[in-house]
N, C-alpha and C positions, 0 to 999 in steps of 0.2 A: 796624737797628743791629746790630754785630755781639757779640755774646757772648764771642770768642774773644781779647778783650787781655786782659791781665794787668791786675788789680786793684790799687790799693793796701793796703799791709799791714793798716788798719784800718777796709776796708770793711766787712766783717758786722758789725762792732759797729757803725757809723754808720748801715746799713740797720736795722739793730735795733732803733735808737733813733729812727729815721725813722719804721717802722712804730707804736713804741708811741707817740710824738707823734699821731701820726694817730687811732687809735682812742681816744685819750685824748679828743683836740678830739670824734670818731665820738659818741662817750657824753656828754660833755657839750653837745652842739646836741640829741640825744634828749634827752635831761632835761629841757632849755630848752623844746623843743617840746613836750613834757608837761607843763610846769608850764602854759605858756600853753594847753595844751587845758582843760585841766582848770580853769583860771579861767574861759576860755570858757564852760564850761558851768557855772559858778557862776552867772555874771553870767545866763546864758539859765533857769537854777533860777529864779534870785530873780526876774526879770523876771515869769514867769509866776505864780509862788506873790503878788505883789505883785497882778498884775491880776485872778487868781482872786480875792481877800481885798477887794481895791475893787472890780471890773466886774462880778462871778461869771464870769469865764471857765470855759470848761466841756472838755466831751471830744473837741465839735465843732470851738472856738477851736484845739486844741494839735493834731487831727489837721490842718486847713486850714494848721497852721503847719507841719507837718513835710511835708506837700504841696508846701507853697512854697518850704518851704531845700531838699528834694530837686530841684526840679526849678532852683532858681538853682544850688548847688553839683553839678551832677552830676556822679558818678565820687567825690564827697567821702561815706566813711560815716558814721553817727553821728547821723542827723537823723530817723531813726524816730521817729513819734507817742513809742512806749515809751520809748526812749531821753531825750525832752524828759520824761515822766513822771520819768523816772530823773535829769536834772536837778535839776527841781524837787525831789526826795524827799533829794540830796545838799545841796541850799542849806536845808533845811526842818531835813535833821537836825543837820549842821552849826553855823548861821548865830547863834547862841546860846553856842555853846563855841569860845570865846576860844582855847584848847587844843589844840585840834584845828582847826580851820581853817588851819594853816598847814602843820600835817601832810598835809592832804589835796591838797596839791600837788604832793607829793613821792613822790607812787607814781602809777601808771597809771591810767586809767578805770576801766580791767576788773578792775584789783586794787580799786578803792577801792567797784567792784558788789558786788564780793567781802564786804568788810567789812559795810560798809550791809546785807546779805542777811542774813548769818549770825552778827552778833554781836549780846549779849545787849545790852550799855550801852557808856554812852561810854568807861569807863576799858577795859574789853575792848578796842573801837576803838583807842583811842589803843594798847594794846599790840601791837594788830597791823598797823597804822601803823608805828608806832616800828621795829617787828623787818623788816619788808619793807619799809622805806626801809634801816635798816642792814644787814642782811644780800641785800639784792637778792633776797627771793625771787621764785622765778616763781608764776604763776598757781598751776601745777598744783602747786608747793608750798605756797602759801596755805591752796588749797583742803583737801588735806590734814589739813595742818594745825589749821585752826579744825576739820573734822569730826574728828579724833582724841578731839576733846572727851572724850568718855563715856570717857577712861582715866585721869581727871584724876589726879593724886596732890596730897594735899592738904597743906599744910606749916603749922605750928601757929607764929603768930609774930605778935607785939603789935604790927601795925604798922597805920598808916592804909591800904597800900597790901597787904593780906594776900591780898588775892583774886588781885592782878596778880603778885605772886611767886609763888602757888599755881599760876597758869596758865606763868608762863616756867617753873617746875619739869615739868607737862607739857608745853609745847613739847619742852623739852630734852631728855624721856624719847623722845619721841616721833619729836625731828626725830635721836637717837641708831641709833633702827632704822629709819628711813629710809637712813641713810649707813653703819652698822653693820655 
């Protein structure tokens, strides 16, 4: 096809808006296909945290199972022995808080490792939940992030929720000399 006609007056804004259509729909089928991984591995959490607690399934049962999904999904990641651990351990901490289970759909695996590893309680989670679903951080901002910890600045205020202001006061300090 040739390049060399003459365009109409208001192609580059038409293309413009073609592209951001595209990436728009781009981001939201990634989302989609994230929330549905991440249920995925709820439902495969709870499954085993339920057989462990009725059958004693053990370390043998969940390695012979990541045996198995690796070798029926091959090329598919995500089916490590550890990984079904790490399942189970998101459905265990989870599956209790009402509040957080719907959050935890809403960010990636690897961010939601992230959380589960390094935060202290659940109102923590939920704040770093809450911030890397609205703000889009990436990993290696997460990560960051929750370790800047040790600079907390503490803010003196009569509220049920004094610990979680205390900490987005250090985000904010924190995520300032990141971009500062």
């Amino acid at each position: 096809m040739s390049t060399d006609l003459p365009l109409p007056s208001h192609y580059a804004g038409v293309l413009v808006e073609i592209k951001d259509r595209v990436r728009a729909a781009q981001y939201r089928a990634l989302r989609a296909v994230n929330h549905e991984l991440v249920g995925l591995y709820w439902d495969i959490g709870r499954l085993i945290a339920q057989r462990q607690r009725a059958q004693g399934w053990g370390r043998s049962v969940v390695q012979r199972f990541a045996a198995d999904l690796q070798a029926e999904f091959s090329g598919v990641r995500g089916f490590s022995a550890q990984n079904l651990w790490y399942m189970r351990q998101l459905y265990r901490e989870y599956h209790d808080d009402e509040k957080l289970q719907p959050l935890v759909g809403e960010v990636s695996w690897s961010k939601n490792l992230v959380i589960m590893a390094r935060c202290r309680d659940s109102q923590e989670r939920e704040f770093y939940l809450r911030m890397t679903r609205k703000y889009g951080w990436t990993k290696s901002v997460l990560v960051h992030l929750v370790a800047a910890r040790p600079q907390e600045i503490h803010v003196e205020l009569a509220s049920p929720n004094q610990e979680a202001v205390g900490l987005a006061v250090t985000i904010a300090a924190n995520f300032e000399e990141l971009v500062g």
